[in-house]
mmCIF file as Biopython writes it, N, C-alpha, C and O atoms, coordinates in Angstrom:
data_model
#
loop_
_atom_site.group_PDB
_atom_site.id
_atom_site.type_symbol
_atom_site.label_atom_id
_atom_site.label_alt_id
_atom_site.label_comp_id
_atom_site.label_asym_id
_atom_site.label_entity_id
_atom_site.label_seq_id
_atom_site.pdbx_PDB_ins_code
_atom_site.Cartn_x
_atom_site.Cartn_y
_atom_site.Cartn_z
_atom_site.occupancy
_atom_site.B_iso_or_equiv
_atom_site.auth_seq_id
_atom_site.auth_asym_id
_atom_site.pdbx_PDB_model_num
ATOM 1   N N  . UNK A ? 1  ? 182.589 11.869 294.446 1.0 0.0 1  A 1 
ATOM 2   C CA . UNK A ? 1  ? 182.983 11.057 293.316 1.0 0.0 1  A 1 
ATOM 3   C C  . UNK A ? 1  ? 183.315 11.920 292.094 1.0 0.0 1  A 1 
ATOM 4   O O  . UNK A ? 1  ? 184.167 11.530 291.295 1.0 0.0 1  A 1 
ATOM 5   N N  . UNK A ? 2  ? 182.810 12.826 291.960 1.0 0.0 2  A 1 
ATOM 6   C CA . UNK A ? 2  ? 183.055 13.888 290.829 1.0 0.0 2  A 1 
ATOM 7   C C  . UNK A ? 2  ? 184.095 14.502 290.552 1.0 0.0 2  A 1 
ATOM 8   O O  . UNK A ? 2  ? 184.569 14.821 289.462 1.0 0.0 2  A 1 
ATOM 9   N N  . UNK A ? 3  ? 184.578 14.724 291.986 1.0 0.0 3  A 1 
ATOM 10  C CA . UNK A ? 3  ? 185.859 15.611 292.290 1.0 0.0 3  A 1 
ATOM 11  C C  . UNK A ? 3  ? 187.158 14.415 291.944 1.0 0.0 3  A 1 
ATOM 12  O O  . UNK A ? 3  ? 188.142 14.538 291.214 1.0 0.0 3  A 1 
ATOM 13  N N  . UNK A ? 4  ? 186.744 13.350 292.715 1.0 0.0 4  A 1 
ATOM 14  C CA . UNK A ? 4  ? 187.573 12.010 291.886 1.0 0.0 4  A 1 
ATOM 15  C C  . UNK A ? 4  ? 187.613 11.836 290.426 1.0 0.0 4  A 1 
ATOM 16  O O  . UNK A ? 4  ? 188.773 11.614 290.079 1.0 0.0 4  A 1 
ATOM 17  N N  . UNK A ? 5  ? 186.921 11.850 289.595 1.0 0.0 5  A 1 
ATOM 18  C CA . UNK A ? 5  ? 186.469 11.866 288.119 1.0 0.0 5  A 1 
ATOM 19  C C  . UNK A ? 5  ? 187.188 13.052 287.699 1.0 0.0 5  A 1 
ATOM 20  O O  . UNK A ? 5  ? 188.052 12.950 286.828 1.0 0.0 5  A 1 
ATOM 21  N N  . UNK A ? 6  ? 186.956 14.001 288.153 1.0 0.0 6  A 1 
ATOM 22  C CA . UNK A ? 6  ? 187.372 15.280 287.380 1.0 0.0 6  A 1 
ATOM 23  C C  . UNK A ? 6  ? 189.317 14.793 287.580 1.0 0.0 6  A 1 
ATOM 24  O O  . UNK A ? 6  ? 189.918 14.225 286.668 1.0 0.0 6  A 1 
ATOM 25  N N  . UNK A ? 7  ? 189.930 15.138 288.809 1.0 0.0 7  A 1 
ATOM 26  C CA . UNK A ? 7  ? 190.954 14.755 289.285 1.0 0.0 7  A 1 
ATOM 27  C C  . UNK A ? 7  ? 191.830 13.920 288.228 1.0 0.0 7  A 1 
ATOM 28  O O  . UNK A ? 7  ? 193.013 14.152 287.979 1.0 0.0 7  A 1 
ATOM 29  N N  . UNK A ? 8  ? 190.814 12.608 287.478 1.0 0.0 8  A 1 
ATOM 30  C CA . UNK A ? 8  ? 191.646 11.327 287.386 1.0 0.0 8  A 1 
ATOM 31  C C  . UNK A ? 8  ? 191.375 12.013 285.594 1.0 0.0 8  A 1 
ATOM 32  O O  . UNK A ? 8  ? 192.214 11.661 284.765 1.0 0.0 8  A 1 
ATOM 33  N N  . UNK A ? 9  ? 190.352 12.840 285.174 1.0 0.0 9  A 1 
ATOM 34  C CA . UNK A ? 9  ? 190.285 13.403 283.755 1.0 0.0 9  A 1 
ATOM 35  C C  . UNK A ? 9  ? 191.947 14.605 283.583 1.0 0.0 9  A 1 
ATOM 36  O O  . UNK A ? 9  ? 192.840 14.676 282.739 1.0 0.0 9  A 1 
ATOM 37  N N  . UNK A ? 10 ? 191.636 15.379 284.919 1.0 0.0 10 A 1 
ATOM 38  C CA . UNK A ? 10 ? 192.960 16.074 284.624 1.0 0.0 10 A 1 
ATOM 39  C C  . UNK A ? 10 ? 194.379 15.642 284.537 1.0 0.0 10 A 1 
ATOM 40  O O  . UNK A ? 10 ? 195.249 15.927 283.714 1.0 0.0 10 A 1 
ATOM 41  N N  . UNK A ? 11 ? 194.391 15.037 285.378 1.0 0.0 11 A 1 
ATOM 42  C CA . UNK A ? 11 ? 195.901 13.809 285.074 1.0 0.0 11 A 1 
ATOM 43  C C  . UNK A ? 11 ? 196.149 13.078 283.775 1.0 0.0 11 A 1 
ATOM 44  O O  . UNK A ? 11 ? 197.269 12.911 283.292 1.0 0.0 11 A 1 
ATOM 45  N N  . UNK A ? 12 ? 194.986 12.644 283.234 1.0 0.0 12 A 1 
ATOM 46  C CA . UNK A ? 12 ? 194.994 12.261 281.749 1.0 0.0 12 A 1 
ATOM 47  C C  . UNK A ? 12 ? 195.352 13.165 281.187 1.0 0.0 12 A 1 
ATOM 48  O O  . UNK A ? 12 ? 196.581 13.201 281.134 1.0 0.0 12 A 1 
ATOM 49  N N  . UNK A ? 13 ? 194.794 14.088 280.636 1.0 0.0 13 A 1 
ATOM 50  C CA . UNK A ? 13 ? 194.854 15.231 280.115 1.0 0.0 13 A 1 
ATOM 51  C C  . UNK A ? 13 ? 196.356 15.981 280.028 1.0 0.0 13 A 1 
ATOM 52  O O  . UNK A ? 13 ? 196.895 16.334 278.979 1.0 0.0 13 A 1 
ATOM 53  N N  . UNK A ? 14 ? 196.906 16.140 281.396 1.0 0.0 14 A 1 
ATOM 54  C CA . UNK A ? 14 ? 198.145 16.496 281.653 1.0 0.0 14 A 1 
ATOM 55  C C  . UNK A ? 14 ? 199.318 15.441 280.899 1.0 0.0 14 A 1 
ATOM 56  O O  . UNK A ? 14 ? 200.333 15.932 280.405 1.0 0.0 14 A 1 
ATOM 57  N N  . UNK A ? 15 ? 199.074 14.007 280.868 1.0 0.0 15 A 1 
ATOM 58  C CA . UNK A ? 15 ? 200.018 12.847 280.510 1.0 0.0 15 A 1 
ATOM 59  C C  . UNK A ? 15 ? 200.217 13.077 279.128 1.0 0.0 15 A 1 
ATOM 60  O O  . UNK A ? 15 ? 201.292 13.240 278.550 1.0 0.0 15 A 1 
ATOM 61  N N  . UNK A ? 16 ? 198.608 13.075 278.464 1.0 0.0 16 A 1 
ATOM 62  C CA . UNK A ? 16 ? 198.733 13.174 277.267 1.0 0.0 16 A 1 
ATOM 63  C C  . UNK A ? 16 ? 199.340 14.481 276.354 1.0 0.0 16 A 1 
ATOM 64  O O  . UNK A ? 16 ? 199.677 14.548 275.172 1.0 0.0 16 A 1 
ATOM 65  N N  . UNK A ? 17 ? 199.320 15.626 277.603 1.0 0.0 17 A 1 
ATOM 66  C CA . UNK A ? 17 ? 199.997 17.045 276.921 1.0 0.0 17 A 1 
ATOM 67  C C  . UNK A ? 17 ? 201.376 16.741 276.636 1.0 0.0 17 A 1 
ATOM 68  O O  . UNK A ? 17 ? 201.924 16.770 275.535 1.0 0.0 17 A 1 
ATOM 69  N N  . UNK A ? 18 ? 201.942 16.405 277.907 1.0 0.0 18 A 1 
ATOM 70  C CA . UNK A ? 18 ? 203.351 16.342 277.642 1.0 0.0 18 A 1 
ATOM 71  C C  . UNK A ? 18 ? 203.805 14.962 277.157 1.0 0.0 18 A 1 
ATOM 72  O O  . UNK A ? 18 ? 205.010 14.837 277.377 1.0 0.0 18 A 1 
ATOM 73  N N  . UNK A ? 19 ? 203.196 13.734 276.494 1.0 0.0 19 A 1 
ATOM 74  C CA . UNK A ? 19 ? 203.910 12.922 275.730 1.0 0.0 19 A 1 
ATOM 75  C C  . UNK A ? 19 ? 203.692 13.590 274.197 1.0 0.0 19 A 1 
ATOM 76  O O  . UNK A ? 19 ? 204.480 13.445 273.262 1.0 0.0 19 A 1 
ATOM 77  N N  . UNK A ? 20 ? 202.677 14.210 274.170 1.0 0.0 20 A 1 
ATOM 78  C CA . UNK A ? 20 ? 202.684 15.286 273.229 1.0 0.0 20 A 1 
ATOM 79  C C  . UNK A ? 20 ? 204.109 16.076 272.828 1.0 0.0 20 A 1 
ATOM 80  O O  . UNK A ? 20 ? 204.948 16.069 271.926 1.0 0.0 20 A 1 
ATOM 81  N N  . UNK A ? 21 ? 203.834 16.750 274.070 1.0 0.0 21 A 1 
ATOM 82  C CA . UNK A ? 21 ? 204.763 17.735 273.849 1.0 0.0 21 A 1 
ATOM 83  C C  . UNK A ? 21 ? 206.326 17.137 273.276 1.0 0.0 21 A 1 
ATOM 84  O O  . UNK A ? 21 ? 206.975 17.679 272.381 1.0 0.0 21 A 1 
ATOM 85  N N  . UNK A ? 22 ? 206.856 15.525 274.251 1.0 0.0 22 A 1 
ATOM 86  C CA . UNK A ? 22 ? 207.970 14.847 273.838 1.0 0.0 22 A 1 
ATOM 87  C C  . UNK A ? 22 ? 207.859 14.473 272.426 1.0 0.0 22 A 1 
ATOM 88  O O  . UNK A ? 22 ? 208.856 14.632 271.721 1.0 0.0 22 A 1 
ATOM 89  N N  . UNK A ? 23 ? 207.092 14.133 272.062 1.0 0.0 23 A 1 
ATOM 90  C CA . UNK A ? 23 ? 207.304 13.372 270.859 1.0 0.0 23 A 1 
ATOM 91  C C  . UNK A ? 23 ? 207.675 14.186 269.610 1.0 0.0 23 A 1 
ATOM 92  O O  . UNK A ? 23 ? 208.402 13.954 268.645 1.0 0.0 23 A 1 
ATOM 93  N N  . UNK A ? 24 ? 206.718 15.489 270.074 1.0 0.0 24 A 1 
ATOM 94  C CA . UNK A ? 24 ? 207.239 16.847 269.156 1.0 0.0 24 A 1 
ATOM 95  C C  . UNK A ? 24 ? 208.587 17.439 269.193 1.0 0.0 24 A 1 
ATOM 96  O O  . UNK A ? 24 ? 209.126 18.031 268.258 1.0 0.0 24 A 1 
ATOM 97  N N  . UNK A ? 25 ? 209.030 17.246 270.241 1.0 0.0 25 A 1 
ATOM 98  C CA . UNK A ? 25 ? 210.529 17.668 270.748 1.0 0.0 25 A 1 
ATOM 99  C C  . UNK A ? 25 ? 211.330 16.737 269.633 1.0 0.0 25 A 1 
ATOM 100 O O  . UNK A ? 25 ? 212.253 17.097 268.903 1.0 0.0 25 A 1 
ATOM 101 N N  . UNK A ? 26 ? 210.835 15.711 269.701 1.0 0.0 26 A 1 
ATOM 102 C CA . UNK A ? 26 ? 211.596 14.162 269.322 1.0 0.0 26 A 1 
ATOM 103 C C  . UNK A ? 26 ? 211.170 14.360 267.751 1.0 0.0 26 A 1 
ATOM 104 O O  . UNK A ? 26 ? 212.285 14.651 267.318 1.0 0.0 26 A 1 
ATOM 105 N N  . UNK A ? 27 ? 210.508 14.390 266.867 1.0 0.0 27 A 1 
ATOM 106 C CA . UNK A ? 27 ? 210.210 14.894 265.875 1.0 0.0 27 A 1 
ATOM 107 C C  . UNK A ? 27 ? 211.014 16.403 265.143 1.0 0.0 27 A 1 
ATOM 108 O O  . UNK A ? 27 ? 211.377 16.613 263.985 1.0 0.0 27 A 1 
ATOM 109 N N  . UNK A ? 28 ? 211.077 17.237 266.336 1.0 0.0 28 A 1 
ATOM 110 C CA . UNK A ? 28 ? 211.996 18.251 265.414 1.0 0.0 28 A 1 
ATOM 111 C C  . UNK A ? 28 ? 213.686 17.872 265.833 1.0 0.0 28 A 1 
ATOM 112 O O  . UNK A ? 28 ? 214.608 18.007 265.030 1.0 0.0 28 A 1 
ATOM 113 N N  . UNK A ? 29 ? 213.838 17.420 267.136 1.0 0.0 29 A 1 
ATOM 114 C CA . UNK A ? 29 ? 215.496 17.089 266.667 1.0 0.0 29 A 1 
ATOM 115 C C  . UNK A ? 29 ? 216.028 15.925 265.510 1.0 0.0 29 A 1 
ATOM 116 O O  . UNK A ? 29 ? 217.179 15.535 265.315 1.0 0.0 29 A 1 
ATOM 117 N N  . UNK A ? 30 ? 214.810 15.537 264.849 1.0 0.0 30 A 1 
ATOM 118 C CA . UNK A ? 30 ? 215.481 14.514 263.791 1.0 0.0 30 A 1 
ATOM 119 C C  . UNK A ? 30 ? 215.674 15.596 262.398 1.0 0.0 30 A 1 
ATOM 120 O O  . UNK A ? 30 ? 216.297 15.339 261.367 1.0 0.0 30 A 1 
ATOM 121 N N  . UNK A ? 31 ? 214.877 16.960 262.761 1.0 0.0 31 A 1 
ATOM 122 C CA . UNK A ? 31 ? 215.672 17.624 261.771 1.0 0.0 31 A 1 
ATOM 123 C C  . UNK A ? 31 ? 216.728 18.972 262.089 1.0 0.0 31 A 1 
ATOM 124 O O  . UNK A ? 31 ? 216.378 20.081 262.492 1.0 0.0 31 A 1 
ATOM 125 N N  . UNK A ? 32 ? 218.109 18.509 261.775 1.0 0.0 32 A 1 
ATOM 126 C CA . UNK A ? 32 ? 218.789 19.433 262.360 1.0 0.0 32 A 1 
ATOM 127 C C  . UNK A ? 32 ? 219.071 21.020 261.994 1.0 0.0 32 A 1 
ATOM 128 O O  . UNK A ? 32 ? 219.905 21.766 262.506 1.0 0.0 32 A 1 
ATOM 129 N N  . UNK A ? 33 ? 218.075 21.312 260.905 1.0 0.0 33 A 1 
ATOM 130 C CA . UNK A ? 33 ? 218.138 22.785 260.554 1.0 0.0 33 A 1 
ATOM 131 C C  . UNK A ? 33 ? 217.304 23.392 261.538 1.0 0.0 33 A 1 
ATOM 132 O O  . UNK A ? 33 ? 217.511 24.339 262.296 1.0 0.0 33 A 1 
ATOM 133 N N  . UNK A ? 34 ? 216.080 22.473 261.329 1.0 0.0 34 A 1 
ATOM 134 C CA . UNK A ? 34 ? 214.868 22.867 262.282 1.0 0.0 34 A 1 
ATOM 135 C C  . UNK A ? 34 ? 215.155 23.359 264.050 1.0 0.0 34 A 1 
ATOM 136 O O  . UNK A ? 34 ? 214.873 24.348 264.726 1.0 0.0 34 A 1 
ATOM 137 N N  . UNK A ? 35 ? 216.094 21.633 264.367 1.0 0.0 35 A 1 
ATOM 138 C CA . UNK A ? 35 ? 216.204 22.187 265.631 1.0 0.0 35 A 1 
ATOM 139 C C  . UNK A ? 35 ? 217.168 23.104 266.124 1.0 0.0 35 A 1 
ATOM 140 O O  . UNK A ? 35 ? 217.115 23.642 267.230 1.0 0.0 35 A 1 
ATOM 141 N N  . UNK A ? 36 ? 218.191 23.289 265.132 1.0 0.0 36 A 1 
ATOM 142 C CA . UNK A ? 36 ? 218.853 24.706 265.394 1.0 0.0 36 A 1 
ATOM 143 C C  . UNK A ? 36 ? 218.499 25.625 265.845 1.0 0.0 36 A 1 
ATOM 144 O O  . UNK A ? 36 ? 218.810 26.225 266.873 1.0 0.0 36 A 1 
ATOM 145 N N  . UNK A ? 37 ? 217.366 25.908 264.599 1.0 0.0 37 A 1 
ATOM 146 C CA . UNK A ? 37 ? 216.752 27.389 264.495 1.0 0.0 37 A 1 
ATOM 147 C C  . UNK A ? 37 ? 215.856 27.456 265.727 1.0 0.0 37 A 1 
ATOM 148 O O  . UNK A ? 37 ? 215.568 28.559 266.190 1.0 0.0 37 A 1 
ATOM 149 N N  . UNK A ? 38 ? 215.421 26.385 266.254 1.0 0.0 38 A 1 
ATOM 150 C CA . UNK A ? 38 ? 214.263 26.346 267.582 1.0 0.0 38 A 1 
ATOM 151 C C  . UNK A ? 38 ? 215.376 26.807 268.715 1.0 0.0 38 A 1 
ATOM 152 O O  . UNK A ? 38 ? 215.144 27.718 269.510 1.0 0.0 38 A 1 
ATOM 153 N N  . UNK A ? 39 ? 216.710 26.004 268.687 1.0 0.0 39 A 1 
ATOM 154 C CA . UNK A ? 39 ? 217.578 26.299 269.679 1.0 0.0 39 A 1 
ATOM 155 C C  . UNK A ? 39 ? 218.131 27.770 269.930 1.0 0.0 39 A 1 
ATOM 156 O O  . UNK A ? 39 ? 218.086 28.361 271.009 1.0 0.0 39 A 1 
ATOM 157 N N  . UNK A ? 40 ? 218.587 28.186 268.904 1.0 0.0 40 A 1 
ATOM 158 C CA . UNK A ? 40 ? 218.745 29.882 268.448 1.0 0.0 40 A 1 
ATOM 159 C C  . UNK A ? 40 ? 217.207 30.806 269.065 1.0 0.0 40 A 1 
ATOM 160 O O  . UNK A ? 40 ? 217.321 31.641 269.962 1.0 0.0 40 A 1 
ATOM 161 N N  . UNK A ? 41 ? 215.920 30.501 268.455 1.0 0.0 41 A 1 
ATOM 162 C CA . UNK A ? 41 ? 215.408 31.500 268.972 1.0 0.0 41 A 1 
ATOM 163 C C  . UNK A ? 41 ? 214.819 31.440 270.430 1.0 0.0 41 A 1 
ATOM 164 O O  . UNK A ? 41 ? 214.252 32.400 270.952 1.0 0.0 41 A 1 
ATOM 165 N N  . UNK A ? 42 ? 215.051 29.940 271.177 1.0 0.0 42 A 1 
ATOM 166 C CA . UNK A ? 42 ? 215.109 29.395 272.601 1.0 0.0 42 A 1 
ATOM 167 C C  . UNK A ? 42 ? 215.715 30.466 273.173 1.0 0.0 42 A 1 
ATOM 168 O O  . UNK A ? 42 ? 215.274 31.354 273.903 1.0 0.0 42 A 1 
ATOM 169 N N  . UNK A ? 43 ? 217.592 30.086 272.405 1.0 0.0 43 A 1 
ATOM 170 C CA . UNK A ? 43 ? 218.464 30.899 273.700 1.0 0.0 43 A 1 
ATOM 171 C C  . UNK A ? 43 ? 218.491 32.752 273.499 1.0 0.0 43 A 1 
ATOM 172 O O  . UNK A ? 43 ? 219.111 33.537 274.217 1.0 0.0 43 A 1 
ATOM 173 N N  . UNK A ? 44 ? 217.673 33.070 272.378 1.0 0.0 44 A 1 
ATOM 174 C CA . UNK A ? 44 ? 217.548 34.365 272.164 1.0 0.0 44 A 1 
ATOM 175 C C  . UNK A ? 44 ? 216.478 34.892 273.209 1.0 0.0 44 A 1 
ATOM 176 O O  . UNK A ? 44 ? 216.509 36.099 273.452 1.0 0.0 44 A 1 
ATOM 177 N N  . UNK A ? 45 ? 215.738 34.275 273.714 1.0 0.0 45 A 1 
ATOM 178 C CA . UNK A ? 45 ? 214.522 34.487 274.726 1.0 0.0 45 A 1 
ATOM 179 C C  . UNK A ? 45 ? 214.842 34.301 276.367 1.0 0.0 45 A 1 
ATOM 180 O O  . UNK A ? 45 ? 214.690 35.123 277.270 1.0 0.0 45 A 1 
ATOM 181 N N  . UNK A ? 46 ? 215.300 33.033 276.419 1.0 0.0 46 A 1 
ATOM 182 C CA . UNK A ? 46 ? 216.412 33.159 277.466 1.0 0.0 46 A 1 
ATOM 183 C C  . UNK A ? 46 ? 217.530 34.196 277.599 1.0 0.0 46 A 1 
ATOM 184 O O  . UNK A ? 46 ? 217.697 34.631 278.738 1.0 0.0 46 A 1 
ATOM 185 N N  . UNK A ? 47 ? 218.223 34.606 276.753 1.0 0.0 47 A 1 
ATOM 186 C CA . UNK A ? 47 ? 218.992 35.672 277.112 1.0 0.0 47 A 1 
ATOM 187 C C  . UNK A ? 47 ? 218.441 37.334 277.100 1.0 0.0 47 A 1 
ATOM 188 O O  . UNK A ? 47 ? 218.999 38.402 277.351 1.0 0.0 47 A 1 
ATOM 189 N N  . UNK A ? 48 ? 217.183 36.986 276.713 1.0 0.0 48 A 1 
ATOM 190 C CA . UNK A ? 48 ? 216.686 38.610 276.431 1.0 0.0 48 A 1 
ATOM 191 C C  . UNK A ? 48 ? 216.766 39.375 277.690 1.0 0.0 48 A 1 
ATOM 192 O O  . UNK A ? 48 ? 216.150 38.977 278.678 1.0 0.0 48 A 1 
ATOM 193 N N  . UNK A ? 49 ? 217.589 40.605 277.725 1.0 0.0 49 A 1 
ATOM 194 C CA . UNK A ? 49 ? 217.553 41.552 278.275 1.0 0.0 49 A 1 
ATOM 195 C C  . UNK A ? 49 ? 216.199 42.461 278.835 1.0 0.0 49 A 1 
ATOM 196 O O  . UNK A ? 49 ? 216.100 43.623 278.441 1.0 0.0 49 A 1 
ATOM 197 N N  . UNK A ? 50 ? 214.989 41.802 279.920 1.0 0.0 50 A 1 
ATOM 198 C CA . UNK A ? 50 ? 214.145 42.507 279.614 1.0 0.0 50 A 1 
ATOM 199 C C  . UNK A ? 50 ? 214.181 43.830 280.598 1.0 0.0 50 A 1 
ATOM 200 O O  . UNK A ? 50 ? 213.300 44.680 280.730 1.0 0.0 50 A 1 
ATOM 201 N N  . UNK A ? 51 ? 215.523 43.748 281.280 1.0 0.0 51 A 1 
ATOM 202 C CA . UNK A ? 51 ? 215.423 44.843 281.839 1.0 0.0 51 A 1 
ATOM 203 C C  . UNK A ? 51 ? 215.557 46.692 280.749 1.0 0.0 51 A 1 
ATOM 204 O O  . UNK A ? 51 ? 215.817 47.733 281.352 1.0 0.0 51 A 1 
ATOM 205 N N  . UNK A ? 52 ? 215.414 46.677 279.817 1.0 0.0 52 A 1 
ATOM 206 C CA . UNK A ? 52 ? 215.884 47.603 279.015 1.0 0.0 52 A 1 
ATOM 207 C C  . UNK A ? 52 ? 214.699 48.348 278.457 1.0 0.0 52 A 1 
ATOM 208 O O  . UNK A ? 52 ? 214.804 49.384 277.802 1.0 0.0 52 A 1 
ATOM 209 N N  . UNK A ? 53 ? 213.803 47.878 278.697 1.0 0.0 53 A 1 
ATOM 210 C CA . UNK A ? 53 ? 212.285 48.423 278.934 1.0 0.0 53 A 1 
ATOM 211 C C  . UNK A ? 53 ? 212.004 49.536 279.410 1.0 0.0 53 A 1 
ATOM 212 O O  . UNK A ? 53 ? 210.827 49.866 279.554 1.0 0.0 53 A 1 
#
């Protein structure tokens, strides 16, 4: 039963991260300087060259 309990705590836990996480998403694209600058240093990380190390 514990392992059930724990199980049905982590799934909560997980739901509530990522409606989290959306709503924050959803919160900075209503400002469009903000989400620029998130988008810019996104695709700067995505494109990083880490072979140059």
């Amino acid at each position: 039963m514990a392992d059930t309990l724990d199980a049905a705590l982590e799934s909560l836990r997980r739901e509530h991260f990522y409606a989290e996480m959306a709503a924050a998403e959803q919160r900075l694209r209503l400002d469009p300087a903000a989400w620029s600058a998130y988008v810019q240093q996104r695709d700067s990380w995505l494109d990083a060259d880490l072979s140059a190390r």
